[in-house]
N, C-alpha and C positions, 0 to 999 in steps of 0.2 A: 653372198647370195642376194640376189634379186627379188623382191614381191611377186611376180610371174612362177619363179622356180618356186617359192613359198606356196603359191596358191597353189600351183599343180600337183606339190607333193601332198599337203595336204586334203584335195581333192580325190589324189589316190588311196588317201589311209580311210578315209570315210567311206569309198565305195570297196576295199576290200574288208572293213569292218562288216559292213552289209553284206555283203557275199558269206562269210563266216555266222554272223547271226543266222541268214537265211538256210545254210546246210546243218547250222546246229540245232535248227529246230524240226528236222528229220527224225532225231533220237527222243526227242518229245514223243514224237507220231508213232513209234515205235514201241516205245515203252507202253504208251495209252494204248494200244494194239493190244497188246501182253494183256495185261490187265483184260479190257475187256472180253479177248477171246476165254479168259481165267470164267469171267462173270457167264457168259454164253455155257459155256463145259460145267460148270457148276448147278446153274437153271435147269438144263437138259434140253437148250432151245432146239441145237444142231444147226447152226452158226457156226463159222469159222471164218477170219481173216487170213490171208495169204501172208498179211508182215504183219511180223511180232519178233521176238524170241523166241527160238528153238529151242532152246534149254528150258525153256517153260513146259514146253508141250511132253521133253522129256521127263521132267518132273511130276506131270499128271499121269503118264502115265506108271511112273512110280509109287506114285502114292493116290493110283488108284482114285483121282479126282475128290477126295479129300479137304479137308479144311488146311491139313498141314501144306499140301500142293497151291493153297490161295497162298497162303502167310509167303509160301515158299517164292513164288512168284511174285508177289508187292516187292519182297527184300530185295529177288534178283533187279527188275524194274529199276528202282531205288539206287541199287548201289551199278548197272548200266547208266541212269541219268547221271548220276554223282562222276564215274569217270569219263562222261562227252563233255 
């Protein structure tokens, strides 16, 4: 291998690093979504965000916006960041 073919492959491993960082911080955004729409339905602001998790909202309304529906929501949150 050549210094040229070296530079370019590693040139491409750094910018599909970035690419990766950048789409995994979507599931950040999301999770914080969750959450806060939890914090809004909790207040009684009447707020809501379009992205979050849906199985939050299913949650609330299982339990009846409750304390158990927050705890139940941080976990989900939690363990969606944990497997992105």
């Amino acid at each position: 291998m050549n210094v040229e073919n070296v530079e370019k492959d590693v040139e491409i491993r750094i910018r599909t690093e970035n690419e990766y960082k950048s789409g995994a911080s979507w599931f950040y955004w999301i999770a914080a979504m969750s959450i806060i729409n939890e914090a809004f339905l909790q207040t009684h602001i009447g707020w809501n965000f379009a992205i979050g998790l849906g199985i939050t909202q299913v949650i609330n309304v299982l339990f009846r916006n409750s304390i158990v529906s927050s705890v139940v929501t941080l976990i989900l949150s939690g363990i969606f960041l944990e497997t992105s």
